[in-house]
NURO-734580 format. One record per residue (C-alpha): residue in one letter; x, y, z. Coordinates in steps of 0.02 Angstrom, whole numbers, plus 50000, padded with zeros to 5 digits. Layout:
N
AXYZ...
***
This chain:
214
X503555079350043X504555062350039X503825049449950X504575030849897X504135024849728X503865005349693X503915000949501X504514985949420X504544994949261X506085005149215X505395018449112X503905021149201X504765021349378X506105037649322X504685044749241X503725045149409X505325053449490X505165064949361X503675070949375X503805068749570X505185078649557X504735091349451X503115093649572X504275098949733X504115081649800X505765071949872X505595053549796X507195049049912X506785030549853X506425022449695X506495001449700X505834988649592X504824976149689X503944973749855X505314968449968X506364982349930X504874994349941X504804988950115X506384992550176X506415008450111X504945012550202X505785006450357X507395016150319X506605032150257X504945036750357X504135045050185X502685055650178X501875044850045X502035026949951X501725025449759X501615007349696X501094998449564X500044982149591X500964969449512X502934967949535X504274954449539X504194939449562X502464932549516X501974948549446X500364946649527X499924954249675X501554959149783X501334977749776X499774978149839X500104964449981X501724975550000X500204990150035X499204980050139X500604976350249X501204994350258X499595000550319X499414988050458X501074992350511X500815011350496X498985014950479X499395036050435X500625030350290X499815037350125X499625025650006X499235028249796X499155010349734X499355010449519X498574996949404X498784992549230X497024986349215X495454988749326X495494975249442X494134976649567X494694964349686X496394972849719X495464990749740X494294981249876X495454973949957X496304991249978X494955001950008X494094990550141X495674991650251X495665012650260X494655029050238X495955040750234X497495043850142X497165031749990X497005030149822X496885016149672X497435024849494X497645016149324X499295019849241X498535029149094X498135043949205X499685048049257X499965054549070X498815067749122X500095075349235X499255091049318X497715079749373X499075067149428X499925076449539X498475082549626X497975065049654X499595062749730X499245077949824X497515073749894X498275055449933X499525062250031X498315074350129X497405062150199X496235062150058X495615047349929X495795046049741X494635031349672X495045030949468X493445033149397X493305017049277X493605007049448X492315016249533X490965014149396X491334996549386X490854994849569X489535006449592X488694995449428X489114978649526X488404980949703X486634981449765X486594994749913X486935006649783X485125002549692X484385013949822X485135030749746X484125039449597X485575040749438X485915057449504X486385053149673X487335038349581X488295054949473X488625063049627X489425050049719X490475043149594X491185061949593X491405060749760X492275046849755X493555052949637X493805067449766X492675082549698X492325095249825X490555101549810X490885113249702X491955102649606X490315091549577X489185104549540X490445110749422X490345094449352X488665093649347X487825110749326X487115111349495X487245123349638X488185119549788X486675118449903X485735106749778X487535095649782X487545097049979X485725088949970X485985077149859X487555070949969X486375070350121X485215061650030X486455048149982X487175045650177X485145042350217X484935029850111X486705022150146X486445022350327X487805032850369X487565044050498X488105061250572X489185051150701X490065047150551X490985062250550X492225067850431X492395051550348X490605050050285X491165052750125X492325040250096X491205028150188X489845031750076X490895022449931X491885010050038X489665003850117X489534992649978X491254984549958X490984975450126X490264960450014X491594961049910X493044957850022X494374946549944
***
């Protein structure tokens, strides 16, 4: 897997080659701020795109703009955005452009390495990893989510970090047919339906970040 690496910081950007590297993954770019991270895209057609939010010049918002633009221009590109802080608006404005092939970490998790590379991994799959202080932040802030009982609320907010169904029952102590109702139970009352497909999952979380758009 190729991947490009955006990271203003020095340390932190060879330490994600590292442990890129050390994973079987090709990082056959590592640059330090948005513009940069788009040419390399342009020059070397990765597999994946780790960036952190906030790079040079402002040091406000330009990797994530930098994300933005990358998945207009190719919609497949996997993208794992990194934050320093939880910073809902960023995370909405990413999630509510894609359903597939995302994912919004804090920095602090990547010192757990084996669940960090299997974020990377699910990213890069097509699949989503939501850090889980963002997505208990927003599942507290938005109002759709009052119709789910606070075990529906449990089970989402593992499904949002990417649990399979066993994974959440795991989690939770529950079988996987009592998880499997409790996941229908949640598309009801969020309106999502079987046309839905594949990507009910992911919608489920993105439903209630429509009103949150930034």
């Amino acid at each position: 897997m190729r991947v490009v690496v955006a990271e203003d910081s020095v340390l932190l950007r060879e330490g994600l080659v590292r442990l890129l590297t050390a994973a079987d993954m090709q990082v056959v770019a590592a640059v330090e701020d948005a513009e940069a991270l788009l040419r390399a895209v342009d020059q070397h057609e990765p597999d994946l795109v780790v960036t952190d939010v906030r790079m040079p010049p402002t040091h406000t918002d330009e990797g994530l703009r930098a994300a933005l633009v990358l998945r207009r221009q190719r919609p497949s590109l996997p993208l794992l955005v990194l934050s320093q802080y939880v910073e809902e608006r960023y995370a909405t404005r990413l999630l509510s452009t894609a359903t597939t092939g995302v994912g919004y970490l804090l920095k602090d998790r990547i010192a757990d390495v084996t669940d960090f590379i299997v974020a990377v991994r699910r990213v890069a799959a097509g699949g989503t990893a939501l850090d889980p202080e963002v997505v208990a932040q927003l599942l507290i802030r938005e109002d759709p989510l009052n119709r789910l009982t606070p075990r529906e609320r449990e089970v989402l907010r593992l499904m949002a970090e990417g649990r399979s169904n066993a994974g959440i029952g795991a989690a939770l102590v529950l079988s996987e047919g009592a998880v499997g109702k409790h996941i229908g139970n949640i598309f009801s009352k969020l309106d999502l339906s079987s046309d839905d497909g594949d990507h009910r999952r992911v919608l489920a979380v993105l439903r209630f970040l429509d009103g949150v758009r930034v």
